[in-house]
N, C-alpha and C positions, 0 to 999 in steps of 0.2 A: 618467397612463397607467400601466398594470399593470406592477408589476415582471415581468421576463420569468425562468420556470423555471430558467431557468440561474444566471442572477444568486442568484434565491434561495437557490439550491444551494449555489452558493459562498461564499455568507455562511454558510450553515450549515456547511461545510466548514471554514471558520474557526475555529467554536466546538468542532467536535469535535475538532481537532488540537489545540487550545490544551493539553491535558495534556502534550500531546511536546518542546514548547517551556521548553531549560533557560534561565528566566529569567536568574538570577544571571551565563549566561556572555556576554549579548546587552551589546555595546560600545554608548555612544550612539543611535547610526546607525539599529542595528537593535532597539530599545529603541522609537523615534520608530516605525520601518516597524510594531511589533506595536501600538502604538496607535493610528496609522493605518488599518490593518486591523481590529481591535478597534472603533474607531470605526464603520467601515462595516457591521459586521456587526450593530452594534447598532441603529444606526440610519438605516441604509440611503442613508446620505450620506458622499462621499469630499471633501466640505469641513470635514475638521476643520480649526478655528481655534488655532491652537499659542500657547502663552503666554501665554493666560487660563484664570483662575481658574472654570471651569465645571464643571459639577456631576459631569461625568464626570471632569474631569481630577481633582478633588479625590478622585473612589472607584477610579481610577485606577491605583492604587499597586503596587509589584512583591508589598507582602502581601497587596494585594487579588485581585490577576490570580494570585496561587499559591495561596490560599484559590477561587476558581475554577475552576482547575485540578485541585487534588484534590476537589471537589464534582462535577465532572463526571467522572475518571477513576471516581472509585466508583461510578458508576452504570452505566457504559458498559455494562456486561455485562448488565446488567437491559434496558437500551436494544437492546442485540443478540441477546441470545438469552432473554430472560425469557421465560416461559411465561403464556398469556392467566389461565390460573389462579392465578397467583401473585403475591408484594407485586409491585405496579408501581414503578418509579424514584423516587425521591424527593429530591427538592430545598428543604434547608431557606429559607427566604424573611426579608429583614429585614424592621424595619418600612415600611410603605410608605402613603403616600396618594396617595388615590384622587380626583381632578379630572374632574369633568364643567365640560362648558362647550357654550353653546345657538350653533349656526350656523344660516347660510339654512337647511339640510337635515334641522334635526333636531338630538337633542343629540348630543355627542361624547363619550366618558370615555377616561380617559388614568391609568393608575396612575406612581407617580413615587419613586423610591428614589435615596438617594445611597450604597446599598450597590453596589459592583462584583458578586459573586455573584449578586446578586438579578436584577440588570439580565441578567447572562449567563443565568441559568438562565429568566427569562420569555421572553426573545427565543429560548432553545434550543427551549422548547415552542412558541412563534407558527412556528416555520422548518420545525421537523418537520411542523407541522398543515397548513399552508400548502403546499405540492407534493401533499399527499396519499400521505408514502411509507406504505411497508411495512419491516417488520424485514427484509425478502428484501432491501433497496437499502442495508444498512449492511452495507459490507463492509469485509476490512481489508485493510492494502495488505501485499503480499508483503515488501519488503523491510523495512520499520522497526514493521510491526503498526501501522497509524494507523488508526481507525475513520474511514470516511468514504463519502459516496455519488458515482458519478463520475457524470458531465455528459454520460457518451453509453452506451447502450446493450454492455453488454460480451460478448467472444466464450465462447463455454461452455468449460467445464474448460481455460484459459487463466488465469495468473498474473498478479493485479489490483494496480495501482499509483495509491499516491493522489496522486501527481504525477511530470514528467516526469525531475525529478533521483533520483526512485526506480528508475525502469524505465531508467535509464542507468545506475546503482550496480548494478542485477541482471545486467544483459547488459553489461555490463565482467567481473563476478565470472565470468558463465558462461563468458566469453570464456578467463580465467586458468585455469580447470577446465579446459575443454578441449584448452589449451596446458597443463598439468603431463601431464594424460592421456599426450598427445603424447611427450612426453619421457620418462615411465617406462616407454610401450611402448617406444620405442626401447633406453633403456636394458636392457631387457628382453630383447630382441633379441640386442645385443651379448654382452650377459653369455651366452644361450643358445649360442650361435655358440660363444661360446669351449668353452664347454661338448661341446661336437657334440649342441646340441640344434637342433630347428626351432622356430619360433614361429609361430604362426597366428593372425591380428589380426583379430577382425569387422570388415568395414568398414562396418560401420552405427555396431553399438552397445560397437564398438572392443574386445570380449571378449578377452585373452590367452589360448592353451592351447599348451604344450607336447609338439611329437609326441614318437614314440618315438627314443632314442638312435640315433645314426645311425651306422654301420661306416666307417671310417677310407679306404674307399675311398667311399666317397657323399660326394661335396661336399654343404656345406648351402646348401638353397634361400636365398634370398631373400625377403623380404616378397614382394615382386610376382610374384615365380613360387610362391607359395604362393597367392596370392590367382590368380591367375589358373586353377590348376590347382581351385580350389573353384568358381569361376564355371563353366568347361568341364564339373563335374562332376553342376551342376545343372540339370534336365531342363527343358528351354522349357515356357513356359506350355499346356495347353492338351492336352499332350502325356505318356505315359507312359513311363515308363524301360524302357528293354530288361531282359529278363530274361536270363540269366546262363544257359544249357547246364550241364546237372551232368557 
């Protein structure tokens, strides 16, 4: 049966984050998870066999998968934004042999490296070819820069995440932004007040302005009788403002 698009995706969403991934700091645990993944992306099976000596696990290695990783981060930009005119990506290749073998259907050929890189970079090219992207579907994710393609059609001019502990890291941050906001307007406020100033808070796009000094008999407004006093001030839709008698 066909692997289904999605699937593909995600394999190759693997090989393109693999630069972002700091080896050296991965505890056992998740040493095992990036081979495990590593594994499927390569070759399209989540039965890897752990504790044999097999031809992946011997290319393997954390200098193999960081020699990988800077092969692929050097090219990303050719991958993303190269021009049809210009050098294409390049990926250097170990040595490698090449296996044909005859079945009911016909022959089969199969290329076979026990180099890590090689292995990454031929299955990078079969992942891209296979979906039939476009450079328009490598995008990078808002919060950490990760090149990658998402799994569902995204909304225009909207902030794109290459997974969901991104777009939680982004709208926490926005969340703290708009809580300091919060608290320097206020602050703001106060200090004005003491001042005998007024302060006038957009309530959209939370603007501060300072009115004019205010005379020791004018109590100062309040946010909300300032804000309210700007709503009353603004003419209903649809409708024109009175003109003023000279």
């Amino acid at each position: 049966m066909p692997e289904s698009k999605i699937s593909t995706t995600q394999r190759l969403n693997v090989l393109l984050r693999l630069p972002k991934i700091a080896v050296d700091e991965l505890d056992a645990a998740d040493w095992e998870k990036l081979l495990d993944e590593l594994y499927w992306a390569l070759f399209g099976s989540k039965q890897r066999v752990k504790g044999v000596d097999t031809t992946f696990h011997l290319a393997a290695t954390k200098e193999g998968v960081k020699r990988a990783q800077a092969g692929i981060e050097s090219q990303l930009y050719k991958l993303q934004k190269g021009k049809p005119d210009e050098l294409a990506a390049s990926f250097p290749l170990n040595i490698q042999a090449l296996y044909i073998s005859a079945s009911k259907t016909g022959f089969v050929g199969k290329y076979f490296t026990n180099d890590l890189p090689s292995m990454v970079y031929e299955q990078l090219r079969f992942l891209l070819e296979t979906p039939g992207l476009k450079q328009s579907d490598l995008l990078t994710c808002a919060t950490d820069q990760t090149v990658f393609v998402p799994l569902r059609k995204r909304a225009k001019n909207k902030p794109v995440f290459c997974s969901q502990k991104c777009a939680s890291l982004a709208s926490a941050r926005a969340f703290r932004d708009r809580s300091r906001s919060r608290s320097e307007a206020a602050a703001v406020m106060m200090a004005a007040d003491e001042k005998g100033f007024g302060v006038v808070v957009h309530p959209e796009r939370g603007v501060i302005a300072l009115t004019k000094r205010l005379t020791p008999k004018q109590p100062t407004p309040t946010r909300d009788e300032i804000l309210q006093t700007l709503r009353s001030e603004q003419p209903a839709k649809g409708k024109k403002p009175k003109s003023r008698s000279s």
